[in-house]
C-alpha positions, 0 to 999 in steps of 0.5 A: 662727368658725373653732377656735383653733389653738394655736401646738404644732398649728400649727407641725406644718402647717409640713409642708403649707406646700408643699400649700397654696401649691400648693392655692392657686395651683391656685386662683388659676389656675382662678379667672383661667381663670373670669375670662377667661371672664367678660370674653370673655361680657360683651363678646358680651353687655353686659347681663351685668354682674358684681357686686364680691366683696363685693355679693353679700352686702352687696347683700342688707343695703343692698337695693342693686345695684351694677354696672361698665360693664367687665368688672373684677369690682369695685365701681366707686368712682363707686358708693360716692362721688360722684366727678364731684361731687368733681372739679367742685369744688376738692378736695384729698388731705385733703379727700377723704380725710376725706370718705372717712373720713365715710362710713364712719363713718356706715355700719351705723347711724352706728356705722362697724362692717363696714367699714376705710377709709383713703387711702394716698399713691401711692408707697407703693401702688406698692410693694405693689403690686409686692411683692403680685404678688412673694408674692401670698399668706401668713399672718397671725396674730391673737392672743387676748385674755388670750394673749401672742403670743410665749411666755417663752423657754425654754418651749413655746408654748400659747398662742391665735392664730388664722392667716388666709390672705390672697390679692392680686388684681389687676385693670385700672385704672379710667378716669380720674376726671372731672366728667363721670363715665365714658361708660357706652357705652365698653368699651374700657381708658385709653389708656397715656398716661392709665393709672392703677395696678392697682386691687388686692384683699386677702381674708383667709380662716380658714386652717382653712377655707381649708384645707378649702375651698380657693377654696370659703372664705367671705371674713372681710374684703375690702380693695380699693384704689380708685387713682381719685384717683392721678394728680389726687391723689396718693392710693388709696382704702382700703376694707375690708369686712367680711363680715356674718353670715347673719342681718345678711346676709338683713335687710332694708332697713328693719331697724336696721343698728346691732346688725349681726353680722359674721365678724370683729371690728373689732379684728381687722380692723384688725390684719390690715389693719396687717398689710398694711402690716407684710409690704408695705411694706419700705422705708417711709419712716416713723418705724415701718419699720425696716432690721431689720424689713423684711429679716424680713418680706422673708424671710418672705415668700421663705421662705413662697413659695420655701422652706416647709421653712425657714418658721417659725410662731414666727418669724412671730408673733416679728415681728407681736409686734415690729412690732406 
């Protein structure tokens, strides 16, 4: 685990916001180069399949291999769950979405640690998704235990937080669900009239790490959004997974998963996983949002990207404490 930062050393870094949106964009643009790459080799040779971000760890705790037919570097949802299976029979949002919370619930020995799942309807999808490919990368604090995430007014701050940097991915959509499954030999996208929205990754990485790093960052959790059951069902699948340690990550099969390690805690999973929510969703429709609320992480966001000399470290933790 990366050092604790207190909030008097990190506002200091507000300096070097500039350097790391452009580290990080530079980042960015090499690893869609590498991308491109990849998908022109795998149309001249189909047996070369990618494996998801997060396979090639969590492969080697399951001792399973997952791969797409297409050149999306994600694990296909068909892997997870038995897609078919659920289209061959009625099934609705509710349905899916609790089996959905099931099998993550049973993973890691029945104890549900690694992993963050849940469904979000559609529209308010969209607008991450659109809000994402606007600021696809910022920071996100996480508070200590025995810490206040906002000092007493009037005196300086010493207190623990932890920043993770964050990073949106986009990537084609899957085909459309059926009972049949997907045809294995097809390498060709949906058609536009059966398009389904982007699905989308998250990863979020130490801020130190990734400030020393760069691209090289181990990711501490992973986020896909799975938007298989969008049109047929209004929803996008959640998935977080959570990186295991070294020793979890070269267990084998037969060793008990319950006492499994991870990077991150299930706690901070969560809160990083809401702050998602809190940063992506301006106009949330729910009893949560606020007109306040939302022009504060809109401004966040604008500044972090296109104004880093006037981002501030207190503000941001002055709004997580808030909506939080």
């Amino acid at each position: 685990m990366s050092p604790l930062l207190p909030l008097v050393g990190i506002t200091r870094q507000g300096l070097e916001l500039s350097e790391l949106r452009t580290r990080a964009k530079e980042a960015a643009r090499r690893k869609e180069v590498a991308n491109v790459k990849s998908a022109q080799l795998s149309q001249a040779h189909p047996q070369r399949l990618d494996k998801s971000p997060s396979e090639l760890v969590r492969s080697k705790v399951s001792g399973t291999s997952s791969n797409r037919k297409d050149s999306s570097p994600v694990k296909a949802l068909e892997s997870i769950i038995n897609v078919p299976r659920l289209m061959s029979t009625p099934h609705t949002a509710e349905q899916i979405s609790a089996l959905w919370t099931t099998y993550h619930a049973s993973r890691t020995g029945g104890t549900g640690r690694g992993f963050i799942c849940a469904s979000v309807p559609i529209k308010l999808y969209d607008k991450m998704l659109t809000i994402g490919k606007q600021y696809p990368m910022f920071v996100m604090p996480v508070p200590r235990e025995g810490s206040s995430a906002v000092p007493p007014e009037g005196r300086e701050s010493t207190a623990a937080h932890e920043f993770y940097f964050l990073q949106w991915d986009f990537h084609a959509p899957p085909f459309p669900p059926s009972a049949t499954g997907p045809d294995p030999f097809s390498r060709s996208p949906p058609s536009n009239a059966s398009a389904l929205p982007q699905t989308a990754t998250v990863l979020f990485t130490p801020l130190q790490e990734y400030k020393l790093r760069q691209s090289f960052a181990t990711p501490y959790l992973i986020l896909t959004f799975y938007p298989d059951f969008a049109q047929t069902h209004g929803i996008v699948l959640l998935r977080g997974e959570i990186t295991p340690s070294a020793a979890t990550a070269a267990a084998t099969p037969s060793q008990d998963t319950s006492t499994a390690r991870f990077l991150l805690s299930q706690v901070d999973a969560q809160l990083l996983t809401i702050g998602v929510q809190k940063f992506y969703l301006w106009g949330n429709e729910s009893a949560d949002s606020s007109e306040n609320g939302d022009r504060h992480a809109e401004k966040l966001l604008r500044q972090f990207h296109e104004q880093p000399e006037e981002f501030n470290w207190a503000d941001l933790l002055e709004h997580a404490r808030l909506t939080s």
